[in-house]
KOLKELO-106529 format. One record per residue (C-alpha): x, y, z; residue in one letter. Coordinates in pm, whole numbers, padded with zeros to 5 digits, always signed. Example, Ala and Ser with C-alpha at 12.3 -4.5 7.8 and 13.67 -1.06 7.14 Angstrom:
+01230-00450+00780A/+01367-00106+00714S/
***
This chain:
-03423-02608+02298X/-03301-02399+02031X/-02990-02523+01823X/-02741-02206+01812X/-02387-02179+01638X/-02154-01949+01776X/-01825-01884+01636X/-01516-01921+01862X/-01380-01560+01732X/-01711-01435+01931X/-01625-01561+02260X/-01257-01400+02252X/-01279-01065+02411X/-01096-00744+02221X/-01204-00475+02005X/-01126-00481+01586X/-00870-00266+01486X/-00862-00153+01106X/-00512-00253+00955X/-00413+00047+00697X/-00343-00064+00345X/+00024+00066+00153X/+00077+00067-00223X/+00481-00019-00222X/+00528+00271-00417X/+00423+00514-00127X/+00637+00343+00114X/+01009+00353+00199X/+01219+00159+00417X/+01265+00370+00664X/+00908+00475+00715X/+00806+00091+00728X/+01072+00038+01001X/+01017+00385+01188X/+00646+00368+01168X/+00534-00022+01139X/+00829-00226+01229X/+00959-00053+01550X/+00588-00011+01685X/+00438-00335+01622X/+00219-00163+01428X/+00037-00443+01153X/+00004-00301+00813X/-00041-00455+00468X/+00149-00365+00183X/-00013-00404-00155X/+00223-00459-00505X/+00534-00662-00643X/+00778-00599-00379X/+01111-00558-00629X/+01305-00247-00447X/+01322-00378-00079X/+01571-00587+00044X/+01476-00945+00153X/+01525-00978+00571X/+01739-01308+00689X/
***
């Protein structure tokens, strides 16, 4: 018998979704909230965040 590995994340039904990338400085609050935040929509955001506010 042949001796296999098969990663867990290959039995899990689902398709791969790209996440889209943001440089900070192309991004304002409101788009992140109207267009990310409000749809569940993941995205990551690259750079120092300095100008946004932190959420409590």
């Amino acid at each position: 018998m042949e001796n296999t590995i098969t990663k867990v994340i290959d039995l899990v039904p689902g398709k791969v979704t790209p996440i889209l990338v943001i440089d900070i400085n192309e991004l304002d609050e409101d788009t992140f909230w109207k267009n990310f935040v409000c749809t569940h929509t993941p995205v990551i955001v690259k750079g120092p965040v300095t100008k946004l506010a932190a959420l409590w």
